[in-house]
RODO-2510 file (C-alpha; in nm, 4 decimals, decimal comma):
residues 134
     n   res          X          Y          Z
     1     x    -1,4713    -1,8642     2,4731
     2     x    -1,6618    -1,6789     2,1381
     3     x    -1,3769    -1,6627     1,8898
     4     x    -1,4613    -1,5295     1,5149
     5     x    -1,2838    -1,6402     1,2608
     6     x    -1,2404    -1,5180     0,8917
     7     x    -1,2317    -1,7458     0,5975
     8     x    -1,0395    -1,5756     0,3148
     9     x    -0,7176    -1,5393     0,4022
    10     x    -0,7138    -1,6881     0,7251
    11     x    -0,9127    -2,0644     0,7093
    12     x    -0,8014    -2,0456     0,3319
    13     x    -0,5571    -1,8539     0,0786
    14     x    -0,7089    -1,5703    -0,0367
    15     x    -0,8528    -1,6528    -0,4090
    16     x    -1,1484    -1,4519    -0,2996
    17     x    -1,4130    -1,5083    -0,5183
    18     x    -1,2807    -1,9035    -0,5234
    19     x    -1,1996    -2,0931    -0,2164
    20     x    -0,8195    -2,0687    -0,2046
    21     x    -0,5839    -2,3971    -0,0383
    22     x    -0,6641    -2,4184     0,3290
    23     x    -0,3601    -2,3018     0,5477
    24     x    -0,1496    -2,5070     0,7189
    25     x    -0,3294    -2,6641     1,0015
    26     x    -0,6489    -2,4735     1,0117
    27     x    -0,8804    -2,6897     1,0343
    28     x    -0,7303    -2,8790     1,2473
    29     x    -0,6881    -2,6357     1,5217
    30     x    -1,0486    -2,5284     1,4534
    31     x    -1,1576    -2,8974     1,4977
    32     x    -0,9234    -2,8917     1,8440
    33     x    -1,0755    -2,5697     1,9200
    34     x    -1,4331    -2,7145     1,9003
    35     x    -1,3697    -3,0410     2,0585
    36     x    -1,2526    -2,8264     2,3913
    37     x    -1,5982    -2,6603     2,3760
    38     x    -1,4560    -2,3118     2,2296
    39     x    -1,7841    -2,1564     1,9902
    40     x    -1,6566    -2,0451     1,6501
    41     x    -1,8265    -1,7834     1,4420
    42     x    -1,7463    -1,8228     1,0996
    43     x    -1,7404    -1,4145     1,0113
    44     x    -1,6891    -1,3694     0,6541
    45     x    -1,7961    -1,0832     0,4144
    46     x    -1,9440    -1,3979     0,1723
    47     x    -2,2754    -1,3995     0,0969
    48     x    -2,5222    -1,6036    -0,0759
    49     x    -2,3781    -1,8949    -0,2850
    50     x    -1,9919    -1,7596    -0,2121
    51     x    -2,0703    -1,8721     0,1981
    52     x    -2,2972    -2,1823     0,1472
    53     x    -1,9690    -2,2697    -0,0768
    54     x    -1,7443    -2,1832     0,2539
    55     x    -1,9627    -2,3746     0,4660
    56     x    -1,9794    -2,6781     0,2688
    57     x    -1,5639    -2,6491     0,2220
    58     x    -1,5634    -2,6458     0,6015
    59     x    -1,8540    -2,9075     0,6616
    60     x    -1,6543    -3,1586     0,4762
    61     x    -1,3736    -3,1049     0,6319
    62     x    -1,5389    -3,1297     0,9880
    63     x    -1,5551    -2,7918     1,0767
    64     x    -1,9234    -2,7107     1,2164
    65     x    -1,9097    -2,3703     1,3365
    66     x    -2,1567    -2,2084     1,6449
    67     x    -2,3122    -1,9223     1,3859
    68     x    -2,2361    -1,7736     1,0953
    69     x    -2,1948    -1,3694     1,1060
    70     x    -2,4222    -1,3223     1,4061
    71     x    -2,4048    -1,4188     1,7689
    72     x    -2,5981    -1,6840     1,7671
    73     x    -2,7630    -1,9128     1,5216
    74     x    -3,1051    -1,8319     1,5615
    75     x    -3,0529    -1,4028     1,5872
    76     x    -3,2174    -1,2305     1,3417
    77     x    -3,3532    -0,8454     1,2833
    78     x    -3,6903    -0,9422     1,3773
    79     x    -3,5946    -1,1067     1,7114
    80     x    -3,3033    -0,8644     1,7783
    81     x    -3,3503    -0,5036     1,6907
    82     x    -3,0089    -0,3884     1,7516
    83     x    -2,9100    -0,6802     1,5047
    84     x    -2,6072    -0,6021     1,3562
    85     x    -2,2613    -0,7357     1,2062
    86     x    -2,0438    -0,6306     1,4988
    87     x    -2,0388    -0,9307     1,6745
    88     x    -1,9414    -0,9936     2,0530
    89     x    -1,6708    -1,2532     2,0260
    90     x    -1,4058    -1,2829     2,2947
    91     x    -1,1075    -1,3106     2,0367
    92     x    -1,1236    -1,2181     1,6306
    93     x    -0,8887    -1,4794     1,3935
    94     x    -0,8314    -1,2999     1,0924
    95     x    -0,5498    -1,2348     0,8565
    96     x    -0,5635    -0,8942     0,8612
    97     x    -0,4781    -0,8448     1,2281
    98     x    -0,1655    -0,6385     1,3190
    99     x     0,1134    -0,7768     1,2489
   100     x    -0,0831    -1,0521     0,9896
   101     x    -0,1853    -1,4108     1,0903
   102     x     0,0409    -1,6167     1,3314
   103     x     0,0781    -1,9522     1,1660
   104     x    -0,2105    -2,2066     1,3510
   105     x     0,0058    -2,3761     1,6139
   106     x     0,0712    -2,0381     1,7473
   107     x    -0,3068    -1,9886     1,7345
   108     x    -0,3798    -2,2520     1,8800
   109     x    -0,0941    -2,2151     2,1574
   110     x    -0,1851    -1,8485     2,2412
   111     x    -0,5869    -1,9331     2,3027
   112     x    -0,5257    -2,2377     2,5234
   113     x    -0,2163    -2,0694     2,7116
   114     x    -0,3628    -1,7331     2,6936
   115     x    -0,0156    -1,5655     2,5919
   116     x     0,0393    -1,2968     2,3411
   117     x     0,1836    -1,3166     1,9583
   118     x     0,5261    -1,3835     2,1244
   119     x     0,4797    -1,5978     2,4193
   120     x     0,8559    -1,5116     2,5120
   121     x     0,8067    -1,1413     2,5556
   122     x     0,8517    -1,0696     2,9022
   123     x     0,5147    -0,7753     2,9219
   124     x     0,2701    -1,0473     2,8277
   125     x     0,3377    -1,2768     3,0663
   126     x     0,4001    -1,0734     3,3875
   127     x     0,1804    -0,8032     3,4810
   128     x     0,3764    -0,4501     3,4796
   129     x     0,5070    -0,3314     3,8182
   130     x     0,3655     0,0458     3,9071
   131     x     0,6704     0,2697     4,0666
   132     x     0,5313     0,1982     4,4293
   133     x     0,5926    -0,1801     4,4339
   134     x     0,9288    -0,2642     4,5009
***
């Protein structure tokens, strides 16, 4: 599975322009995520010096992501002329999702079980009846 994930706010506090304290568990699920063959997208509105700082902040802590803000590493305007931030990911980590940022170990437990914010809500683990099956 393609999964972006945000860094301010989500991998980290947000202390946006400095790298806030990482979350609880972050890195470790992205580490878990990556050792069961899962690519991560870092997708981050840093630029410049403000990502290679991300990047290192990750690298040490042994986070090696797929691409950074693109679909693949080597994509580029000149190779791909319809180039553009809106990237094809299967699932987007981010803070500012609906409902804000589950804690990690619900992360983690709702990619590898494929189950909703609430796992025990009935609707997202049965599929609906229609009013002809009885």
């Amino acid at each position: 599975m393609t999964i972006a994930v945000d860094f301010d706010g989500t991998i980290v506090e947000n202390k946006y322009p400095e790298i806030g304290d990482e979350r609880d568990f972050a890195t470790d699920t992205l580490k878990m995520l990556i050792k069961e063959r899962h690519q991560l997208i870092l997708w981050t509105c840093r630029e410049g010096k403000l990502l290679d700082d991300a990047l290192a902040w990750c690298r040490e802590r042994g986070v090696e992501f797929y691409a950074v803000n693109r679909d693949y590493p080597e994509e580029t305007f000149d190779n791909n002329p319809v180039f553009s931030r809106k990237l094809k990911a299967d699932l987007f980590i981010d803070d500012r999702n609906i409902g804000g940022l589950p804690d990690w170990g619900d992360i983690y437990q709702m990619i590898t079980h494929k189950t909703g914010p609430n796992p025990k809500e009935e609707h997202l683990r049965k599929p609906k009846k229609h009013w002809w099956q009885f």
